[in-house]
MDAnalysis code that builds the backbone (N, CA, C; Angstrom):
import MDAnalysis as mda
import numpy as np

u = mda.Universe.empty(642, n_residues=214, atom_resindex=np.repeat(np.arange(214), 3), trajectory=True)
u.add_TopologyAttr("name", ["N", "CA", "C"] * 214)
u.add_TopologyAttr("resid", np.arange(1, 215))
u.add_TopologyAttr("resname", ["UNK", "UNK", "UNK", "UNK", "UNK", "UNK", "UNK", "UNK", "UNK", "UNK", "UNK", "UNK", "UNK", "UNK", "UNK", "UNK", "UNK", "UNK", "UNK", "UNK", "UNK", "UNK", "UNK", "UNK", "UNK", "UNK", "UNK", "UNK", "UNK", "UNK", "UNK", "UNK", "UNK", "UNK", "UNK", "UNK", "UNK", "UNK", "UNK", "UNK", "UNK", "UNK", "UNK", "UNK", "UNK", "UNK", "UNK", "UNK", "UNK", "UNK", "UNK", "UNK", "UNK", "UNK", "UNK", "UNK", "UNK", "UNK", "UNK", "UNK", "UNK", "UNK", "UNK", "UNK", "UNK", "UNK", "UNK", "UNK", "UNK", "UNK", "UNK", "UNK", "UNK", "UNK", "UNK", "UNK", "UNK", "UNK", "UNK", "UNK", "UNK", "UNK", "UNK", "UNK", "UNK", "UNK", "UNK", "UNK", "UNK", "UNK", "UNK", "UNK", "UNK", "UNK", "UNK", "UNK", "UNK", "UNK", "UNK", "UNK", "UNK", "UNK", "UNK", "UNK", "UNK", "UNK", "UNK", "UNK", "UNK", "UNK", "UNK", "UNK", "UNK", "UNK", "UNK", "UNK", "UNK", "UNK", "UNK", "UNK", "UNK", "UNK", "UNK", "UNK", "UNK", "UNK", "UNK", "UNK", "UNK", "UNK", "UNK", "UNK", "UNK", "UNK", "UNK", "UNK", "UNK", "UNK", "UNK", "UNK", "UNK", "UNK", "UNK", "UNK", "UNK", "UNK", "UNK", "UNK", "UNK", "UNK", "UNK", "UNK", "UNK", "UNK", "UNK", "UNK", "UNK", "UNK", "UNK", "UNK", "UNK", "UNK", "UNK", "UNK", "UNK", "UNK", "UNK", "UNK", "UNK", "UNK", "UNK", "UNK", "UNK", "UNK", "UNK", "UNK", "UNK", "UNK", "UNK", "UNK", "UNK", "UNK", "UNK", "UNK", "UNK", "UNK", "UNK", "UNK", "UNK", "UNK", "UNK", "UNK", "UNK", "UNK", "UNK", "UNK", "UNK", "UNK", "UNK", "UNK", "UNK", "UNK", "UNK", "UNK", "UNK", "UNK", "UNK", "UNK", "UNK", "UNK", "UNK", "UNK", "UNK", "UNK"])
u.atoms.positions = np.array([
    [23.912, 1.834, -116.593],
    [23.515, 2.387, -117.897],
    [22.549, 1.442, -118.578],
    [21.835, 1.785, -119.654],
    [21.125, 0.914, -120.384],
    [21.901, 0.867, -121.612],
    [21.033, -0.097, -122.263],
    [22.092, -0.755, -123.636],
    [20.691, -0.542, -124.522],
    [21.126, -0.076, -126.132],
    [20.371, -0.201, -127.000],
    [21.004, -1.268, -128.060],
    [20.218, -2.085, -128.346],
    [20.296, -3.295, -128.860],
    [19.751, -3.051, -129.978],
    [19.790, -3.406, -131.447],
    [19.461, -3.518, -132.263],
    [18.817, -4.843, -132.777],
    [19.286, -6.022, -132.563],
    [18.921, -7.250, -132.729],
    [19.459, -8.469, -131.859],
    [18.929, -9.729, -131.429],
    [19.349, -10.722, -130.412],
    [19.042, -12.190, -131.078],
    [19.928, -12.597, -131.639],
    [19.184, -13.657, -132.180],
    [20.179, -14.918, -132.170],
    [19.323, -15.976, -132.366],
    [20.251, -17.082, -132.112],
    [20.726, -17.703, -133.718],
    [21.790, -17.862, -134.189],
    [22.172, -18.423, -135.250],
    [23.998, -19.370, -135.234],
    [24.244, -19.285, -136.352],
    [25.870, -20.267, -136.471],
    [26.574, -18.867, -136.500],
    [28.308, -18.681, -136.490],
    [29.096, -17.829, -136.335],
    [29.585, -18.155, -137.832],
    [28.964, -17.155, -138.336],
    [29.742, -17.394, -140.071],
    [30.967, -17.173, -140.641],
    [31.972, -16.339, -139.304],
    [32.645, -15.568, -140.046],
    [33.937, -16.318, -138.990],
    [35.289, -16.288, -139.398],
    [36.537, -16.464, -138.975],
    [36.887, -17.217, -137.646],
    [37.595, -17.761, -137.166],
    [37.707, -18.747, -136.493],
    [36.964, -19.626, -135.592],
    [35.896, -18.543, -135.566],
    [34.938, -19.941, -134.685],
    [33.551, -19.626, -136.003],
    [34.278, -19.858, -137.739],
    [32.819, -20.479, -137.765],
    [32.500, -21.592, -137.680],
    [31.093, -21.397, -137.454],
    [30.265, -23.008, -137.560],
    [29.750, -23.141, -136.524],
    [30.314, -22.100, -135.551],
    [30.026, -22.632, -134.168],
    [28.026, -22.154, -133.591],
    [27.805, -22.628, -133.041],
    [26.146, -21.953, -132.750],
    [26.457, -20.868, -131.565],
    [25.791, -20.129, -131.672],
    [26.156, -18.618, -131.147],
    [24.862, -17.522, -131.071],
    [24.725, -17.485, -130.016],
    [23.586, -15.252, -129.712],
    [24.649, -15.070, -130.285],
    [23.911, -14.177, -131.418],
    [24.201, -12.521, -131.439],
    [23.819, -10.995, -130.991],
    [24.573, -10.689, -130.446],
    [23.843, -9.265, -129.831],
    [24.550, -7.907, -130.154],
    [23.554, -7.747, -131.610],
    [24.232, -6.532, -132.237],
    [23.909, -4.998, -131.583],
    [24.626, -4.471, -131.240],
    [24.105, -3.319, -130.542],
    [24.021, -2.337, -131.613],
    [23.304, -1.116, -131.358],
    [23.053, -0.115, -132.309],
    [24.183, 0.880, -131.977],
    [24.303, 1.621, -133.494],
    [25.080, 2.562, -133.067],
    [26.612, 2.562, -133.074],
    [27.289, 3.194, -134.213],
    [28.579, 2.990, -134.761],
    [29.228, 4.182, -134.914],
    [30.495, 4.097, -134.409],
    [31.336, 5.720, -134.567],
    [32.130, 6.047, -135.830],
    [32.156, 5.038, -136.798],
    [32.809, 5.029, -138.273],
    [31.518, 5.551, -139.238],
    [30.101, 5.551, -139.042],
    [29.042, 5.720, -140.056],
    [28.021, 5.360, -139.105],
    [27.497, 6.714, -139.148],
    [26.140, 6.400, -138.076],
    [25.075, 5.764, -138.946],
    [25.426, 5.451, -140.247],
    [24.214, 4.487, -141.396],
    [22.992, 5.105, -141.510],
    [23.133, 6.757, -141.456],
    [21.785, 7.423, -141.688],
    [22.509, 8.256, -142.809],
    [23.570, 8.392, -143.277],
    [23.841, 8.941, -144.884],
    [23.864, 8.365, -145.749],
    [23.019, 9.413, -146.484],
    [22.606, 8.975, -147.944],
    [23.531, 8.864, -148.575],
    [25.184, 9.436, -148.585],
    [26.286, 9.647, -149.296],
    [27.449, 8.638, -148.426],
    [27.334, 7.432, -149.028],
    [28.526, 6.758, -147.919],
    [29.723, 6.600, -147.866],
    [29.985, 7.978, -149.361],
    [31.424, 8.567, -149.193],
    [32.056, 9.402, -148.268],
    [30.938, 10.051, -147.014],
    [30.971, 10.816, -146.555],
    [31.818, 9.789, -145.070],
    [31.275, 8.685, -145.359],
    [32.130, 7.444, -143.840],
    [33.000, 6.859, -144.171],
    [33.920, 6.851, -142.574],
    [35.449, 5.801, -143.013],
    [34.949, 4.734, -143.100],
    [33.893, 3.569, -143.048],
    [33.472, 2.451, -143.399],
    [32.140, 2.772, -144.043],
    [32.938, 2.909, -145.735],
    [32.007, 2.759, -146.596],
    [31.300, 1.835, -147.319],
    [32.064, 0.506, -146.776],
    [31.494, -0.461, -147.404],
    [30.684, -1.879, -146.700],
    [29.641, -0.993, -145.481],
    [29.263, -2.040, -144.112],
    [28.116, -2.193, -145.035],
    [27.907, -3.592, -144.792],
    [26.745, -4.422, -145.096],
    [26.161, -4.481, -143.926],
    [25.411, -3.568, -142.781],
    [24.846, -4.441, -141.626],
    [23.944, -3.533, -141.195],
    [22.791, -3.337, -140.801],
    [22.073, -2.752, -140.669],
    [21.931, -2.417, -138.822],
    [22.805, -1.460, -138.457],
    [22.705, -1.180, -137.274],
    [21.831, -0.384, -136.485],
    [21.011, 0.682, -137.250],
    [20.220, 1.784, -136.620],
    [19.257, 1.557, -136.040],
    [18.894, 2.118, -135.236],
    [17.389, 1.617, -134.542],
    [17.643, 0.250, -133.671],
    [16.592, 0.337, -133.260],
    [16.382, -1.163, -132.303],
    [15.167, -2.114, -132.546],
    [14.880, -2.023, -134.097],
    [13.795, -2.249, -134.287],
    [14.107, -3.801, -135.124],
    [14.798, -4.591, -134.559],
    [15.302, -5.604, -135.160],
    [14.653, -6.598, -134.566],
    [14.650, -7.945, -134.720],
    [14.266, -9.286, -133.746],
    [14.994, -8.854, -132.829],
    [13.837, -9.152, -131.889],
    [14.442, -9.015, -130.229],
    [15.428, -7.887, -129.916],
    [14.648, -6.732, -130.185],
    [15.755, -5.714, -130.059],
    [15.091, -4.695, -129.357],
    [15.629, -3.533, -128.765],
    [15.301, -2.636, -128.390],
    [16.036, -2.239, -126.936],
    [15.394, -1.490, -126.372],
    [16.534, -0.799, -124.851],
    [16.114, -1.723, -123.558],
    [17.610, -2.209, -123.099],
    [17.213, -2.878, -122.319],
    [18.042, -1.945, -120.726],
    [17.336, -1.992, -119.383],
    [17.706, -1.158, -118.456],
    [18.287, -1.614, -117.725],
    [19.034, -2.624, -118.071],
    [20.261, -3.157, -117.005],
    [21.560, -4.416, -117.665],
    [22.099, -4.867, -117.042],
    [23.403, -5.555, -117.647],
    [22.403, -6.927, -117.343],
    [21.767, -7.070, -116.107],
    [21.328, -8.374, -116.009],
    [20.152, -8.494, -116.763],
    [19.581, -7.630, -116.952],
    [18.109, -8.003, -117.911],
    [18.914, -8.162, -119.089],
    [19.913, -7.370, -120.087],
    [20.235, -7.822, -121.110],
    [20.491, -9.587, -121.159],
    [21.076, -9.797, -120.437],
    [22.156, -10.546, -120.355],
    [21.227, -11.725, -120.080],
    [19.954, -11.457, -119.699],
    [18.938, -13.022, -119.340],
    [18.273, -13.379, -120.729],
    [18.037, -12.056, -121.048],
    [17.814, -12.424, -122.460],
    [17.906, -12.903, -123.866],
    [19.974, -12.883, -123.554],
    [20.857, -13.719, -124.209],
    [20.632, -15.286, -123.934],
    [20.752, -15.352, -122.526],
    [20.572, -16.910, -121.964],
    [18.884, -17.551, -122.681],
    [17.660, -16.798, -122.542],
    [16.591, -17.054, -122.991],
    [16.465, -17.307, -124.796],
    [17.202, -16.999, -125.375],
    [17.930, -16.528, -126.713],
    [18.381, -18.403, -127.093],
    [19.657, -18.716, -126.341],
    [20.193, -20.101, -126.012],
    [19.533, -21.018, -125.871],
    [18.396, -20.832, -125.445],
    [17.519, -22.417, -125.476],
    [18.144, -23.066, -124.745],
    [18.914, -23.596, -123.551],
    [19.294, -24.906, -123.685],
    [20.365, -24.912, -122.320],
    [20.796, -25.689, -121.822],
    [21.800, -25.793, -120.958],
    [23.046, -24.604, -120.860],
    [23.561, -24.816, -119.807],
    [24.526, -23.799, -119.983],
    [26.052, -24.298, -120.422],
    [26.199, -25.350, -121.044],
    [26.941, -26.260, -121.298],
    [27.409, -25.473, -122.984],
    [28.624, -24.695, -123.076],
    [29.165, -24.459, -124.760],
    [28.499, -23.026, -124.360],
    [27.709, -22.593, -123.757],
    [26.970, -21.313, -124.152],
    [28.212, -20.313, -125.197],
    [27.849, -19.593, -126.016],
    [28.862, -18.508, -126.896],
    [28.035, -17.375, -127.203],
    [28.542, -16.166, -127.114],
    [27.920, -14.810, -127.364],
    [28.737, -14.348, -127.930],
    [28.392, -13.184, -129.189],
    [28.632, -12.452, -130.401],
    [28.544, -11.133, -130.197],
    [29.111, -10.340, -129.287],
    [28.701, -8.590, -129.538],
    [29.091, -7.935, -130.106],
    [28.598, -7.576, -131.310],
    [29.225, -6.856, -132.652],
    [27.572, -5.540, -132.448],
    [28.090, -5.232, -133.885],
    [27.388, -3.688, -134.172],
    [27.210, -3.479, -135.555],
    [27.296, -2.346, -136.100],
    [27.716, -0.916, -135.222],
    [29.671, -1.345, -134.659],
    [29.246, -0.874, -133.611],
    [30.645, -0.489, -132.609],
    [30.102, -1.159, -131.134],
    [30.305, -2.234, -130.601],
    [29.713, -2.714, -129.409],
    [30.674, -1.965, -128.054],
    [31.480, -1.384, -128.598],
    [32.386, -0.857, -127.426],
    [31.962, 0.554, -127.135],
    [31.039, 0.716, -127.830],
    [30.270, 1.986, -127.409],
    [29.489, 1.953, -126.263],
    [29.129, 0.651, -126.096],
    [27.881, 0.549, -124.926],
    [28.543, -0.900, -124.438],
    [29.372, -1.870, -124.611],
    [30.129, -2.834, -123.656],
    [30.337, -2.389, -122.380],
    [30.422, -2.828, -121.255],
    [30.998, -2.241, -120.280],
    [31.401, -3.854, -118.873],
    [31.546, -3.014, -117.898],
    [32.151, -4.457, -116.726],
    [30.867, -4.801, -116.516],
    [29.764, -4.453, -116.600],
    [28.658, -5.133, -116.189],
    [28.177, -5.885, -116.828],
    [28.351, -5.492, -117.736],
    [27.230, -6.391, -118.927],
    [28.142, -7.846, -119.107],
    [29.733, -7.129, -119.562],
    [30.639, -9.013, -119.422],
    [30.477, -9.296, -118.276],
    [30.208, -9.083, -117.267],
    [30.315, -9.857, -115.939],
    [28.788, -10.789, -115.854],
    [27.825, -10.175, -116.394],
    [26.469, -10.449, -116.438],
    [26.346, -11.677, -117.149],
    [27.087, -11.426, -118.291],
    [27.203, -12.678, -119.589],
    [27.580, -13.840, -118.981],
    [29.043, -13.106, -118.075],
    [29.783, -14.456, -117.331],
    [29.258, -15.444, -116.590],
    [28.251, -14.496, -115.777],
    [27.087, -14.880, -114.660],
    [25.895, -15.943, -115.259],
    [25.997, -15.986, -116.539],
    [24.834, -16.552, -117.509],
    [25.400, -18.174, -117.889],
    [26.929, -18.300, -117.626],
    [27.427, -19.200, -118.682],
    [28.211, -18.844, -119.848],
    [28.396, -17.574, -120.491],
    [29.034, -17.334, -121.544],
    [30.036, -17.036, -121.827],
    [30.357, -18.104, -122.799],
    [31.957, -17.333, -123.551],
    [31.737, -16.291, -124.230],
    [32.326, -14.898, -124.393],
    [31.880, -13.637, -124.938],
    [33.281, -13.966, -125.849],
    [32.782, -13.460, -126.645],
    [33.238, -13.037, -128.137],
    [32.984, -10.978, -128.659],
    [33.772, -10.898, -129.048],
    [33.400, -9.625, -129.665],
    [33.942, -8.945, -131.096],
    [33.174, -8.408, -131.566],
    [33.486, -7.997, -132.989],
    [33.738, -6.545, -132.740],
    [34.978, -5.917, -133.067],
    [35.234, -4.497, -132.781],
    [35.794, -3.568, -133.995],
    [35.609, -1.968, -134.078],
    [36.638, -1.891, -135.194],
    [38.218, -1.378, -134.940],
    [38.247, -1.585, -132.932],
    [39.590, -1.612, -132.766],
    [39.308, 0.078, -132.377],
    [38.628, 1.032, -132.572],
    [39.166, 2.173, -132.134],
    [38.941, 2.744, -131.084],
    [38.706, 1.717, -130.191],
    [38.318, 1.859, -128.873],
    [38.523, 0.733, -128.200],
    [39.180, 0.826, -126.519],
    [39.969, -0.215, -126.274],
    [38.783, -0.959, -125.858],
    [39.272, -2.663, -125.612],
    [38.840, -4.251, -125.098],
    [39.791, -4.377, -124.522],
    [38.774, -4.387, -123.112],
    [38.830, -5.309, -122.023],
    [39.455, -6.726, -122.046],
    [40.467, -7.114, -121.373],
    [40.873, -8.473, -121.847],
    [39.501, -9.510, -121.270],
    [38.994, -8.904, -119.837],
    [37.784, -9.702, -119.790],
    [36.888, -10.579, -120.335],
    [37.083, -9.632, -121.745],
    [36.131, -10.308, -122.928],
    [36.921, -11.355, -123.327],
    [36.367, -12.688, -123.763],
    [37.304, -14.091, -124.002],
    [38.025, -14.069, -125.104],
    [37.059, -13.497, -126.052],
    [37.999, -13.533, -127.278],
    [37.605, -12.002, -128.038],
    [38.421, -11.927, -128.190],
    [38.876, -10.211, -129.131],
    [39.242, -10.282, -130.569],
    [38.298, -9.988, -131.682],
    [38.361, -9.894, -132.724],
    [38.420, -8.490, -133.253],
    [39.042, -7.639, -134.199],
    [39.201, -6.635, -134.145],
    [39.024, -6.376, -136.567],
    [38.658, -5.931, -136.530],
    [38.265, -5.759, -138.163],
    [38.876, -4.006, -138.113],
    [40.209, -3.831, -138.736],
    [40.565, -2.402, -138.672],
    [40.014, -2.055, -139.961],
    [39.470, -0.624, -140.358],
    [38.750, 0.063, -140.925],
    [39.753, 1.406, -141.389],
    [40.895, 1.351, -143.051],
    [41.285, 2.046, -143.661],
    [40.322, 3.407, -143.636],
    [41.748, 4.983, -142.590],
    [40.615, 5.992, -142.426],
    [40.778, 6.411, -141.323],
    [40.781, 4.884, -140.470],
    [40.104, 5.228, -138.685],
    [41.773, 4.837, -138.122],
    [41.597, 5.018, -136.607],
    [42.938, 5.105, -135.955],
    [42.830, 3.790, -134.910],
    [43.183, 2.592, -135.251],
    [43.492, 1.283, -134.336],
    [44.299, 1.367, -132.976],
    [43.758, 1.547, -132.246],
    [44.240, 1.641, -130.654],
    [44.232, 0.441, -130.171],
    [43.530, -0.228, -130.312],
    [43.266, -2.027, -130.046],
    [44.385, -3.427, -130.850],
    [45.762, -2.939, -130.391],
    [46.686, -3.407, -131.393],
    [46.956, -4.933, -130.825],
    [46.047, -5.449, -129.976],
    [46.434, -6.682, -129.647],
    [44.762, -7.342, -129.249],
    [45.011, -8.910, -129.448],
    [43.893, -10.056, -129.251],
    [43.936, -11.255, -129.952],
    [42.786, -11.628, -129.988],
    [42.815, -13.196, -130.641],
    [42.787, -13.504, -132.456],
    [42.189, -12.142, -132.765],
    [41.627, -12.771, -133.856],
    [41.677, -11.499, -134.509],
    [42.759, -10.984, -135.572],
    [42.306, -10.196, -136.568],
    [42.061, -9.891, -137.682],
    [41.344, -9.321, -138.388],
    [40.096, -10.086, -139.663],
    [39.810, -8.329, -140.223],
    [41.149, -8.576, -141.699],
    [40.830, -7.577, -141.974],
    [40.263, -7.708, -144.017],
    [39.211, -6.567, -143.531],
    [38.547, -6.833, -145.369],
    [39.025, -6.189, -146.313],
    [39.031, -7.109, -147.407],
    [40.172, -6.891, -148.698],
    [39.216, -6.674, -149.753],
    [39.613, -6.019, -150.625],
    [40.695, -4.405, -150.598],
    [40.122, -3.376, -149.668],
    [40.862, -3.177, -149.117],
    [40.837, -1.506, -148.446],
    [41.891, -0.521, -148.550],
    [41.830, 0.244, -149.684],
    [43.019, 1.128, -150.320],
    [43.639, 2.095, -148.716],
    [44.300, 1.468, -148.610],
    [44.957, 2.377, -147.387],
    [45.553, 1.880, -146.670],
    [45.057, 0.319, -146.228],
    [45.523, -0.469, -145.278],
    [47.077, -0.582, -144.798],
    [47.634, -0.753, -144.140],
    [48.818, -1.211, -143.065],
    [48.841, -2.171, -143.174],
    [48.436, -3.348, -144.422],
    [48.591, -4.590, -143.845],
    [50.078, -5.259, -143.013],
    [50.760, -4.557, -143.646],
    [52.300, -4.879, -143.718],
    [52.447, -4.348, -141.422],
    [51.967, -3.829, -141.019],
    [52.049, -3.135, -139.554],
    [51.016, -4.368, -139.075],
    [50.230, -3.874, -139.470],
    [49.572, -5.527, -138.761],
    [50.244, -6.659, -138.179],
    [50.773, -7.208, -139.632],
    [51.651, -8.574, -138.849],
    [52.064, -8.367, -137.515],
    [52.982, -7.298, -137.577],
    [53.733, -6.915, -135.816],
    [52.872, -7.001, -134.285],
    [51.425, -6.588, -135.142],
    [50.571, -6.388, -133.883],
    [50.335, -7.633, -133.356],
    [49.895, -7.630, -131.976],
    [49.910, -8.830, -130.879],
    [48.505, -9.970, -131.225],
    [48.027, -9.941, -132.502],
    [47.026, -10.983, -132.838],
    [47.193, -12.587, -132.832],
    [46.845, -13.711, -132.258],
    [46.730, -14.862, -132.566],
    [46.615, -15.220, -133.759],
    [45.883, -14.795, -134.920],
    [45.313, -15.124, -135.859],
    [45.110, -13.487, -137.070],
    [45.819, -13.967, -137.748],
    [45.309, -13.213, -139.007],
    [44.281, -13.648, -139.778],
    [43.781, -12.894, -140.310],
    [42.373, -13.403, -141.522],
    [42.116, -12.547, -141.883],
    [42.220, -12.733, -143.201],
    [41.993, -12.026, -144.360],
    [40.354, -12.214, -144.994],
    [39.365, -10.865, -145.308],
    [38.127, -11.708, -145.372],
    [37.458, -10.733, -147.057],
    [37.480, -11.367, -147.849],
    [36.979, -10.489, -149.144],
    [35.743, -9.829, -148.898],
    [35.743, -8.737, -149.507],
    [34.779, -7.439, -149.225],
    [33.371, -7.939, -149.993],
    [32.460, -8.054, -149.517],
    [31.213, -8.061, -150.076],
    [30.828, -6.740, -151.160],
    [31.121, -6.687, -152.018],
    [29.943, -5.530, -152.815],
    [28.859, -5.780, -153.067],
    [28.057, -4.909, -151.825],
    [26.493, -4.907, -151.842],
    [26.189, -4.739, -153.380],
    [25.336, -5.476, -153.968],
    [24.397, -5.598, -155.058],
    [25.451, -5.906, -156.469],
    [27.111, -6.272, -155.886],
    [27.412, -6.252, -157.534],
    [28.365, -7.688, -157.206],
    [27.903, -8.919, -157.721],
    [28.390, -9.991, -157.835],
    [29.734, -10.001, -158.364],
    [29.776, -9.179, -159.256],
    [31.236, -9.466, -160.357],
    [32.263, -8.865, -159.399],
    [31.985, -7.833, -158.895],
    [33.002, -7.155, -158.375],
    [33.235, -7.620, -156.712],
    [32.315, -8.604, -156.441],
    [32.563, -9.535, -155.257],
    [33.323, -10.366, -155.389],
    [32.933, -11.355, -156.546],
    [33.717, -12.228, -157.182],
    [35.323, -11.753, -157.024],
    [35.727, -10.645, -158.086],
    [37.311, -10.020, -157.977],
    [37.618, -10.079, -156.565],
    [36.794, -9.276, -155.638],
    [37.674, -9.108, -154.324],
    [37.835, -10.653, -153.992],
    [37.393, -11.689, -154.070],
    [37.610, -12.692, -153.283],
    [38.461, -13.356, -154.422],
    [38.656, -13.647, -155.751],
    [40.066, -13.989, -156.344],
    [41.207, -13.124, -156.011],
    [40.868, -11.622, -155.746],
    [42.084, -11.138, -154.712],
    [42.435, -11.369, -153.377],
    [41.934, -11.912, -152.445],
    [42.126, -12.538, -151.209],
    [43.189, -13.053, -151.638],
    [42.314, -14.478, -152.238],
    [43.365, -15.551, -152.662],
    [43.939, -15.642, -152.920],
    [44.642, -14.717, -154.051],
    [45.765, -14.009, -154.583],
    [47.008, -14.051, -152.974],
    [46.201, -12.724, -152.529],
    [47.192, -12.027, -151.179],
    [47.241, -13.459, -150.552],
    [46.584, -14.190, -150.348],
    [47.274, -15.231, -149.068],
    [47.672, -15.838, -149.662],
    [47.737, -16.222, -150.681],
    [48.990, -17.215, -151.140],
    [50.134, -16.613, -151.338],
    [49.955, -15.146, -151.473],
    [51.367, -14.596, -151.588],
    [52.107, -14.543, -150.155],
    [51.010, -13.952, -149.117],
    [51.403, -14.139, -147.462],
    [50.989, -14.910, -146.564],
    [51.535, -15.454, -146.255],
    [51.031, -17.175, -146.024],
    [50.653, -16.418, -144.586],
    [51.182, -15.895, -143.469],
    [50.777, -15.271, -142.601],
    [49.441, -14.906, -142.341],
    [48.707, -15.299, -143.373],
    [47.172, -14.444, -143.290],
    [46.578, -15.829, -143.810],
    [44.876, -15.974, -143.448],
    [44.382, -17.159, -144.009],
    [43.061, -16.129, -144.022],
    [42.379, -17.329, -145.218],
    [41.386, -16.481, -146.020],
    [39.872, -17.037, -144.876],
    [38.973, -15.840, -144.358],
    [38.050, -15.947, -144.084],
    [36.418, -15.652, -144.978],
    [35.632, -16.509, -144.892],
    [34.572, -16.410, -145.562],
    [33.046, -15.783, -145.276],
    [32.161, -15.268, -145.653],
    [31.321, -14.688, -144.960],
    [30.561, -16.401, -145.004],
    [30.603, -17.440, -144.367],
    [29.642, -18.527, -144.129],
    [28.403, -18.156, -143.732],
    [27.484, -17.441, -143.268],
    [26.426, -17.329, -142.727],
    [25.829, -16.360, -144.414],
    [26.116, -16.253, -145.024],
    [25.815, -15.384, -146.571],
    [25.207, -16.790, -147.032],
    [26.560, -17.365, -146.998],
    [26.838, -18.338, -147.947],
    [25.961, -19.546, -147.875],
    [25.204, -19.897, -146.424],
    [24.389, -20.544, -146.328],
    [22.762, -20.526, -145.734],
    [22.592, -18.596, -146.091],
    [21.336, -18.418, -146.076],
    [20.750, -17.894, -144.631],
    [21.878, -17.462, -143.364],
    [21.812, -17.716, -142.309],
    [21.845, -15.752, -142.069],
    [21.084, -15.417, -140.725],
    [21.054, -14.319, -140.739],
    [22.930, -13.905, -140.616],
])
């Protein structure tokens, strides 16, 4: 199959347990919660994505016709030895277009794969580490992995079912409101709030916002 890619770029991992770390990202296009072409984004179960998935018209983006051409292009991306290599496949929904070739390809490159999912579609344990962001609305089939990172407030949530699920890591991550500071501000004195009330959960930050980083 081919993969449509939206953007490939090399930056730090801003967000939950491996930030800080230097990392490709390889956002693929194309999401099954909000295809990000409505004008009404009451109309999607993730109404509140900050990420610009559509098209492939991003840095270093566009259709690539194989697992190994993607996948050289990640390594070309890296600059540098194959020593630490780390890859980011988020979206959109990267489990739309993930498959055994493309992780095997990555593997073939040097890379630890990482993935950003919204869980409603299963991961491969293949993939090294499994991060899963459930989305109040949608139906979580992906009830186990390394890392789960869910954004606060989301009127609906299960947080309380969560705990049970098979995650390494809870993280709790305050909701960005595109264009309204104040009401960013609240969600993230409510984080803080919730994890000090549930110690079970630790507060994640958008770091790559925070320091100017794509």
């Amino acid at each position: 199959m081919s993969y449509a890619v939206k953007e490939l770029f090399l930056t730090l991992q801003g967000e939950g347990v491996h930030s800080g770390r230097r990392a490709v990202f390889m956002r693929f296009a194309g999401c099954n919660l909000w295809s990000g072409l409505e004008k009404d984004r009451s109309t999607a179960i993730c109404k509140f994505c900050d990420t610009d998935f559509v098209g492939m018209d991003g840095e270093d983006g566009g259709r690539f016709a194989t697992a190994a051409e993607l996948a050289a292009a990640a390594a070309d991306k890296w600059d540098g030895n194959r020593e630490s290599r780390f890859i980011v496949l988020t979206g959109g929904e990267p489990m739309l277009q993930v498959d055994d070739a493309l992780i095997g390809a990555l593997h073939d490159q040097g890379f630890y794969i990482a993935i950003e999912s919204n869980g409603t579609l299963p991961v491969p344990r293949s993939i090294d580490w499994i991060c899963v962001s459930p989305k109040a609305g949608s139906e979580t089939i992906q009830l186990s992995g390394d890392e789960l990172k869910l954004v606060w407030p989301q009127a609906g949530s299960q947080w309380q079912a969560m705990e049970d699920w098979g995650f390494a890591n809870l993280l709790l991550q305050p909701m960005d409101a595109i264009n309204d500071p104040a009401v960013s501000a609240e969600n993230l004195q409510s984080a803080i709030r919730f994890v000090q009330a549930h110690p079970k959960w630790r507060l994640s930050l958008q770091n790559h916002k925070i320091l100017g980083l794509a």
